[in-house]
C-alpha positions as CSV (number, residue, x, y, z in Angstrom):
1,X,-57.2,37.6,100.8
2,X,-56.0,41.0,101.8
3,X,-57.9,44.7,101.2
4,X,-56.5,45.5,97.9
5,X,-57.4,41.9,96.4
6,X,-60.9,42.3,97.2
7,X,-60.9,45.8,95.8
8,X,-59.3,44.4,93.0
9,X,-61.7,41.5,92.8
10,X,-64.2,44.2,93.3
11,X,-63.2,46.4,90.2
12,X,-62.6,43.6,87.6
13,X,-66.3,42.4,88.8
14,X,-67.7,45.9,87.6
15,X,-65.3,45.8,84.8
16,X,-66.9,42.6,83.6
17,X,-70.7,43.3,84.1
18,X,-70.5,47.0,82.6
19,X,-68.4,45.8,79.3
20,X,-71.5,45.2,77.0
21,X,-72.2,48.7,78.0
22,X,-68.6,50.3,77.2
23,X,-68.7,48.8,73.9
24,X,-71.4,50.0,72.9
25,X,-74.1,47.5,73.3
26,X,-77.3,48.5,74.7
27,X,-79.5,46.2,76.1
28,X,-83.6,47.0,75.7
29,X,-84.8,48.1,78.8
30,X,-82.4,50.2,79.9
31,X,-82.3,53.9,79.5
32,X,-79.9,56.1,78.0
33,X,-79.0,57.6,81.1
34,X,-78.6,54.3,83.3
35,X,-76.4,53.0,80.0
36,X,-74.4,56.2,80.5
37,X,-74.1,55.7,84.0
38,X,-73.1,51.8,83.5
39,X,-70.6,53.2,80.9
40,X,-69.0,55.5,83.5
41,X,-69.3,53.1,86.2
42,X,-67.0,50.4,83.6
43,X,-64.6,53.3,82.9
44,X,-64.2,54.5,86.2
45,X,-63.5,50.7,88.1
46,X,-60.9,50.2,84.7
47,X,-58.7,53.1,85.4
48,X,-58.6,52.8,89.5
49,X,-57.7,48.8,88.4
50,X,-54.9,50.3,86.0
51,X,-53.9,52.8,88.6
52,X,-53.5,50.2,91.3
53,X,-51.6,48.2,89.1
54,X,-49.0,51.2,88.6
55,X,-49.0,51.6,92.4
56,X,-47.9,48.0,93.1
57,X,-45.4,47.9,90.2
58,X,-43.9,51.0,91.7
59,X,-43.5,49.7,95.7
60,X,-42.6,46.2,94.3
61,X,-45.6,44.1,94.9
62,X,-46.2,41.4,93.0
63,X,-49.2,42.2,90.8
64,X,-51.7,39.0,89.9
């Protein structure tokens, strides 16, 4: 496994464990600023993931 897989592998982790939060389900216990946070934290790993994606697409790499 090379750099940009484990980013990759990285991202789609916080993707997944921040999506309750992007869609709008709050869990008790957590604050509105932590959920805010979690929210930005989802959107932020989405777009570099998309933006990669674009990147490899454009040099030719095979994307997974």
């Amino acid at each position: 496994m090379n750099l940009v897989q484990k980013i990759e592998e990285w991202l789609e982790e916080e993707v997944s464990e921040n999506e309750q939060y992007h869609d709008g389900v709050d869990s008790a216990g957590v604050s509105s600023t932590d959920v805010e946070l979690l929210r930005g934290r989802h959107e932020c790993a989405e777009g570099l993931l998309n933006q990669i994606k674009k990147w490899k697409k454009e040099l030719g790499i095979e994307t997974s």
